[in-house]
N, C-alpha and C positions, 0 to 999 in steps of 0.2 A: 177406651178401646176394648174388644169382645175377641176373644180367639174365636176359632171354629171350634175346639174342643171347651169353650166352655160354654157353648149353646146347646146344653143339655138334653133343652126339651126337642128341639128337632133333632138331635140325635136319637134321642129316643124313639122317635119318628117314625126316620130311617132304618132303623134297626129292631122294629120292635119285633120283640119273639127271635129274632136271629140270634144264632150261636159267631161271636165274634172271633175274631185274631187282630191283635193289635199292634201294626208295627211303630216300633217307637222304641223310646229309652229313656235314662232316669234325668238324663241332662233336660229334656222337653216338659218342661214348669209351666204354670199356668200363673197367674196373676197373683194369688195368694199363695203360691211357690208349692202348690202339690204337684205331684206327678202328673203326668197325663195319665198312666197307669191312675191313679189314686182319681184322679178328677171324673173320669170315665165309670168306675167299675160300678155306680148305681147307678149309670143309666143305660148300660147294654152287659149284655152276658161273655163277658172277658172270657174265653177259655184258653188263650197261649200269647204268649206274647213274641212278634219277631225281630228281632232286632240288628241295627245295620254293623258297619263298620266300625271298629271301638267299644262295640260291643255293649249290653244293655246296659252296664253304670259306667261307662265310656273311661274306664284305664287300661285299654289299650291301644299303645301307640300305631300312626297310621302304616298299614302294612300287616299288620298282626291281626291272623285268625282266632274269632273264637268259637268255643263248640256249644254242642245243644248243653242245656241244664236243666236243673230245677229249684228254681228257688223258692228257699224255703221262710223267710219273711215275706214273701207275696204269694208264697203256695200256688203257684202256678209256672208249667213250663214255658223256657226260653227258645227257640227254635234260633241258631245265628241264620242270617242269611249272608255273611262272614267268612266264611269256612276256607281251609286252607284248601286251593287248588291242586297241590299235590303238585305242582311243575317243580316248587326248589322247597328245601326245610329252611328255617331259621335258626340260626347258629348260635351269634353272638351281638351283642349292641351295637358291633364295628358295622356288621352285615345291614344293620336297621332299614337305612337307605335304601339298600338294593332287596332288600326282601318290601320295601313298598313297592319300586317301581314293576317287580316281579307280578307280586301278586291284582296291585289296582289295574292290570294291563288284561286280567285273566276273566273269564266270563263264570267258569267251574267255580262250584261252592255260593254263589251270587243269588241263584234264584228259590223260591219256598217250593219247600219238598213237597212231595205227595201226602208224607207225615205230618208236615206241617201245618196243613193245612186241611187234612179230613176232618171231616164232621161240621166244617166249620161251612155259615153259609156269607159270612162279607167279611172283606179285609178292610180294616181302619189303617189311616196313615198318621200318624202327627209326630212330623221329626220338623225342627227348627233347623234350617237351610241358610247358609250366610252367602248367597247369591252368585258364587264362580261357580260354573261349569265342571270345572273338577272335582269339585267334593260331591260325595260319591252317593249322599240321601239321594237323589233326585234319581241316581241310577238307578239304586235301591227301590223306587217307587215305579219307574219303568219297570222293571225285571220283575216288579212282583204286580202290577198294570198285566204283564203278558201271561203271567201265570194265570192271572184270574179269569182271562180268556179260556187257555187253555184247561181250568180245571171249573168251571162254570159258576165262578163267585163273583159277588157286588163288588166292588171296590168303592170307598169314601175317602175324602179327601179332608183332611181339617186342619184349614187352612192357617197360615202363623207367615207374619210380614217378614217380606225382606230387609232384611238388617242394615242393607246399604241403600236402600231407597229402589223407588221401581222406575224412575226416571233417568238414570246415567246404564248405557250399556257401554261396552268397552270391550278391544280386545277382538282376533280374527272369527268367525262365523266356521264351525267345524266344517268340514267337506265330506260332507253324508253321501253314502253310510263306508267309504276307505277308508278313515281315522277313527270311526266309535270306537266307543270301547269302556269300559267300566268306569272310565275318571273323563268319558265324553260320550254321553248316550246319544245326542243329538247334533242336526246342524243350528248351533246358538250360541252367541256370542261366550266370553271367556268370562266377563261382565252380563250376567244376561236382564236384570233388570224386570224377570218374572217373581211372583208369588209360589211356591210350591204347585196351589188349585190352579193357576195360571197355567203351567207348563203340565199340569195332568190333562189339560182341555185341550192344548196343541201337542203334546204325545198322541195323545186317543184318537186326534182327526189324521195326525203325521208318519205317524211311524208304526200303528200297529196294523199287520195285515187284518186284524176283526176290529172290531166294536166292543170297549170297554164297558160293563155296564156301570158308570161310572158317575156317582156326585159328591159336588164339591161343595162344603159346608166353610161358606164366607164367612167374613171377618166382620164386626160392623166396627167403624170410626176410624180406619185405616186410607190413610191418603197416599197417593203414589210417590210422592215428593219429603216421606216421613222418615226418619230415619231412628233405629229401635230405640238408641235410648230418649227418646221424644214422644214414645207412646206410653210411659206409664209403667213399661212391665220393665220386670228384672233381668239382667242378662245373666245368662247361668252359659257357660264356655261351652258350647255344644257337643268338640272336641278339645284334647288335650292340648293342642297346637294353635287353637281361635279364642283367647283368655281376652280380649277385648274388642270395644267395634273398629278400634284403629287397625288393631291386627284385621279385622276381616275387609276390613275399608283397603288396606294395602294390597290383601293376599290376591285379587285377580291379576297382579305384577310379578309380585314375591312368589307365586307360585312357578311361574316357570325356570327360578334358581333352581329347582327341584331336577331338571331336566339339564342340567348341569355341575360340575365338579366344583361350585361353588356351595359352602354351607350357608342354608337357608336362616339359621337358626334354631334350627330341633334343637334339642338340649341346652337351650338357654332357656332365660325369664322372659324374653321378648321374641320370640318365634317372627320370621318372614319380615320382623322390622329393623333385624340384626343380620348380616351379613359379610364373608370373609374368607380367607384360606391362607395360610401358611405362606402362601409368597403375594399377599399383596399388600400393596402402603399404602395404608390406611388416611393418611396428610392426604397425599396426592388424589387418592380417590374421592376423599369429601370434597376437597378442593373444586376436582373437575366437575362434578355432577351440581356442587353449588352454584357454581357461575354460566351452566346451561340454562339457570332462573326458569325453571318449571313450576308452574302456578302450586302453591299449596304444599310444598314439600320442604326441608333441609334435612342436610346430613351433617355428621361431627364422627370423627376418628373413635373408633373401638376395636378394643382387646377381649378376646371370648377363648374360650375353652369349651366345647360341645360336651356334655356328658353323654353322648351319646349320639349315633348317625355320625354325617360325615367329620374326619377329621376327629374323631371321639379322642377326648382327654390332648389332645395338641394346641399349642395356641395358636389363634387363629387373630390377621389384625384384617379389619376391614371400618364398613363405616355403621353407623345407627340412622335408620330415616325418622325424620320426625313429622306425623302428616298435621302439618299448622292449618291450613284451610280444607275439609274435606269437601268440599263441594268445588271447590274450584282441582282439587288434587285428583289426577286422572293416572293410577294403578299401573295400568299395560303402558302406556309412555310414558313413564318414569323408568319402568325397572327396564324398559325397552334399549334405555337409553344405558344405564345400569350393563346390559350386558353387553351390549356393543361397544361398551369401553376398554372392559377388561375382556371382551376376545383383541381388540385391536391392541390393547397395553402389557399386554403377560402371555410369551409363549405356553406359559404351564395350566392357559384355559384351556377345554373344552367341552362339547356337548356329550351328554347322553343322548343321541341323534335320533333313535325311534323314539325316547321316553318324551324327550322336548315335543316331538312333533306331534305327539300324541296330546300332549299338553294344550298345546297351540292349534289343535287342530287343522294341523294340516303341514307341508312343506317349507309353505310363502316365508315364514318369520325367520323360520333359522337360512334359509337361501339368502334371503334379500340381505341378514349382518354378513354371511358368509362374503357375498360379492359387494358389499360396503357402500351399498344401499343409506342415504341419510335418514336421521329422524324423519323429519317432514315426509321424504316418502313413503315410507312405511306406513306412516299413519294414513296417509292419503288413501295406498290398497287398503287398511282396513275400514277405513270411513268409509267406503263404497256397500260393504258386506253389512255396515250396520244400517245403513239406509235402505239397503233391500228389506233387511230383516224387520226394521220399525213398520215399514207397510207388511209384512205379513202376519206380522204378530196382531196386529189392532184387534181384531177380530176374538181374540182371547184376552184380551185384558178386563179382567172384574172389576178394577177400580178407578177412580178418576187422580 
């Protein structure tokens, strides 16, 4: 299999003689594990590089702005597109949590500067995307799509597969444009089951009022039914929080804990596949969620300690998911199920009610547990949103 970044020569192409910016970071490897920085720099003229959320060698946790730089092993500047919005500071590790849901809500600090991007005549993308909605490259790639409008540059796309396959979408359909928002740029599933160059080809015709001058630099050997570690390449954790494919295979579920007063697992060794809080029983909860028999999942009783976010240095008991089938294990109804347990089992649940909804794109998920709403129905409203969605999308999908 070929990434878009390592088809040199049609980059070259595209870019020849052009003054580039490249947004990306150290986590985005190529095959034989160089940068995309490093894999690029002889076939276009690199002059800055931008970089997302976590910043260009991605040790910072989600939530945490970082600033312009200059680095000096790559002697070239960093421009964040990062940047703290200025609504709230960050304090302490207790805060972590709430300094994400603060700033990934916020638009400020988000898009490439004027600085950033003078002199330069295309912007390059290559960030590795692990396929929910919420994580925040695909924004990143929106918001800097509208700059390029606005400030009259190419935009390219180089393309890198989705890590959970491009055939399972999952999860509600955001309600555009009421709930966008940094951690939901579009109306698209929670699961969206695009490629990065995928969703730059349905942004460009969807959502932006001009005309992107925009191309996408395909993948070759990439099937829709692939899942990354099946292609060959190395998984290098994109973010601090996505350390394996089962964590990303989970997180379009696990992610809406986040939207809630339960800990996700930040500050553990197993992020979004650990789960818990100070007043729940952890027997009882594997128990219940075991004997729901959800295709492709169990759970087993654990004890965690956050170093960090919520509940930081407290013990916390919940359970551990294990995803044993991932093809039959379906994210958003699992943890769907997950939290409609313990809102109906523990007065001491609740939501973060705009954060969740923002999450979930839209009201429907937290209303329907609110009024106790069943599994089966819930999924029924969203199975209608994804079946609209699979007939709109067709028309942008590059691969079979």
């Amino acid at each position: 299999m070929i990434l878009g970044a390592e088809k040199s020569d049609e980059i070259s192409r595209l870019c020849k003689n052009e003054r580039v910016a490249l947004i990306s970071n150290d986590r985005s490897r190529v095959k034989d594990m160089r940068s995309s920085f490093h894999a690029l720099k002889n076939s276009v003229q690199i002059k800055r590089i931008l970089s997302p959320e976590h910043g260009y060698h991605g040790d910072h946790q989600a939530g945490i702005p970082s600033e312009d730089s200059f680095d000096s092993d790559l002697k070239v500047h960093i421009f964040s597109l990062y940047k703290e919005s200025g609504k709230e500071e960050y304090s302490s590790s207790g805060d972590l949590d709430k300094k994400m849901r603060s700033e990934d809500t916020q638009d400020a600090g988000k898009f490439p500067s004027n600085e950033a991007i003078e002199g330069i005549d295309a912007i390059l993308f290559d960030l590795q995307d692990v396929g929910t909605r919420v994580y925040t490259y695909i924004s990143t790639m929106l918001y800097s799509m509208k700059a390029s409008i606005l400030y009259g540059k190419r935009f390219v796309v180089l393309d890198r597969p989705n890590p959970i396959t491009g055939i399972i979408r999952e999860g509600p359909v955001l309600e555009y444009p009421k709930y966008s928002s940094f951690i939901g740029p579009g109306p698209i599933p929670l699961r969206h089951g695009l490629t990065v160059g995928e969703l730059a080809l349905f942004f460009n015709e969807k959502l932006l009022s001009g005309k992107c001058n925009l191309n996408v630099v395909r993948m070759d050997g990439w099937k829709r039914n692939t899942w990354y570690d099946e292609t060959g390449l190395p998984w290098v954790s994109p973010s601090p929080n996505i350390p394996t494919i089962s964590t990303a295979t989970a997180y379009p579920g696990a992610v809406m804990l986040e939207g809630t007063n339960v800990a996700e697992g930040r500050g553990t060794t197993n992020p979004f596949l650990t789960l818990g809080a100070p007043w729940v029983d952890g027997f009882k909860a594997s128990s219940f969620l075991n004997e729901l028999k959800i295709p492709g999942v169990k759970t087993i009783p654990v004890r965690f300690r956050p170093t960090f976010s919520k509940y930081s240095g407290q013990l916390c008991v919940g359970v551990e998911v294990f995803v044993l089938d991932r093809k039959d294990f379906r994210a958003f109804k699992f943890y769907t199920a997950v939290i409609q347990y313990l809102h109906d089992e523990y007065p001491d649940f609740s939501f973060y009610g705009d954060y969740f909804d923002r999450v979930c794109g839209g009201r429907m998920i937290r209303d329907k547990i609110l009024n106790g709403d069943t599994l089966v129905e819930i999924m029924e409203s969203v199975g209608q949103g994804i079946s609209l969605f699979n007939d709109e999308i067709r028309d942008y999908e590059l691969y079979k």
